[in-house]
ROPA-686176 format. One line per field, with one value per residue (C-alpha): residue in three letters; x, y, z negated. Coordinates in steps of 0.02 Angstrom, whole numbers, always signed. Each point is the difference from the previous one (the first is absolute). Example, Ala and Ser with C-alpha at 12.3 -4.5 7.8 and 13.67 -1.06 7.14 Angstrom:
vexnu = c(ALA SER)
east = c(+615 +69)
north = c(-225 +172)
up = c(-390 +33)
***
This chain:
vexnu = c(UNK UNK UNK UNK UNK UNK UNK UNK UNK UNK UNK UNK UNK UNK UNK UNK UNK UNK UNK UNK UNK UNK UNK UNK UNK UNK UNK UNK UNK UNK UNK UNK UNK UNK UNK UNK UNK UNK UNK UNK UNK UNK UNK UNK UNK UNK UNK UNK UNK UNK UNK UNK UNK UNK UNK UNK UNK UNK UNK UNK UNK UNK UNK UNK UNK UNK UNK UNK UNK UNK UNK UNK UNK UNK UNK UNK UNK UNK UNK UNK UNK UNK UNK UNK UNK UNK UNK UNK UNK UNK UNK UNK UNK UNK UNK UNK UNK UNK UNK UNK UNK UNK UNK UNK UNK UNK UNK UNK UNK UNK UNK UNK UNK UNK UNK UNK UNK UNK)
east = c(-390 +63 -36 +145 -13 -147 +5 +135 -92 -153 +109 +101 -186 -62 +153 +2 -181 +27 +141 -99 -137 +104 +51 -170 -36 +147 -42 +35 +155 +13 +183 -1 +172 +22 +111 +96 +10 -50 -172 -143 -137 -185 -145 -172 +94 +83 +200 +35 +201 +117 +117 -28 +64 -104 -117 -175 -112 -180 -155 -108 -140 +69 -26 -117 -3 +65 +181 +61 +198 +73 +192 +79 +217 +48 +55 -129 -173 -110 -98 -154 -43 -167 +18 -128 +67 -95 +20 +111 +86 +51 +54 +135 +90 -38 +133 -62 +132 -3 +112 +34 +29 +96 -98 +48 +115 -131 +77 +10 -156 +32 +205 +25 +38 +188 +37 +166 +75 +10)
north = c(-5074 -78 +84 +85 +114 +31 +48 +127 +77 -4 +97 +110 +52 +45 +117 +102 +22 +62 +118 +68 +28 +75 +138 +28 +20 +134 +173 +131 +89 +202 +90 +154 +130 +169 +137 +6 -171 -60 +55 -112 -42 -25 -92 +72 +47 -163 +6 -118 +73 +53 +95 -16 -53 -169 -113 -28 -165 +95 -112 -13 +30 +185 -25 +130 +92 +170 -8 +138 +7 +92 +56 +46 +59 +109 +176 -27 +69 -167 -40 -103 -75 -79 -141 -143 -141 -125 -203 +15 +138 -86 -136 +111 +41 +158 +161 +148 +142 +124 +186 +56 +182 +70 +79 +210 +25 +91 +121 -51 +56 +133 +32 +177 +50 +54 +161 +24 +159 +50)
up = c(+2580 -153 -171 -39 +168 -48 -178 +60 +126 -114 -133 +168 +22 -154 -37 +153 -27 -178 +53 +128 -114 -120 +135 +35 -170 -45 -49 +137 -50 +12 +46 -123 +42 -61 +27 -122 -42 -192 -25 -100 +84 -55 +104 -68 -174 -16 +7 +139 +32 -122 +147 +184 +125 -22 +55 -113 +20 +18 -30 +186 -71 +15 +187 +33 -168 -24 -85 -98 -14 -137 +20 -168 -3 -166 +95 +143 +17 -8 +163 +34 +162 +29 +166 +48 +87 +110 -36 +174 -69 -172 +76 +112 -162 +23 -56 -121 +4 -114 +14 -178 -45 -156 -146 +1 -156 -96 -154 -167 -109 -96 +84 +23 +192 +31 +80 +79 +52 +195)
***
């Protein structure tokens, strides 16, 4: 083997170790979807979405650790799910759905109630 085959395979090893290292190394990612589409998202009171649908880099050492999920739309009652996810699971990229419901229109303070004739 002369040198130059094998500085190239000396460098054709050391990068494919580095990339696969590198995917090792990435940060599970999460799927978060809600219906309707557009609300912000918080992890444990951090914002990590400004509108769903998306997908959010999580740090594994979450693995294991109870997650709360905080769903925030203007017009929609805010809900709050609380999931744990094993290192397996994380690594699935798993999907968090969350079903939205509209706020009641609630009556001015202080507006007068209208009565109509029959």
């Amino acid at each position: 083997m002369d040198f130059k085959s094998f500085v190239l395979k000396a460098v054709l090893t050391v990068s494919l170790t580095l990339v696969a290292l590198a995917m090792r190394a990435a940060d599970p990612q999460i799927v978060l979807q809600t219906d309707p589409d557009g609300a912000a998202v918080y992890l444990n009171g951090q914002l990590i979405c400004a509108g769903t649908p998306a997908v959010v880099s999580v740090s594994s050492k979450n693995a294991g650790k109870t997650m709360l999920f905080q769903f925030v739309k203007k017009g929609y009652e805010s809900k709050s799910l609380t999931l744990t996810f094993s290192k397996k699971e994380l690594k699935a990229k798993p999907v968090v759905r969350c079903m939205l419901t509209k706020k009641a229109e609630q009556p001015a303070v202080g507006a007068n109630p209208v009565c109509l004739p029959r």
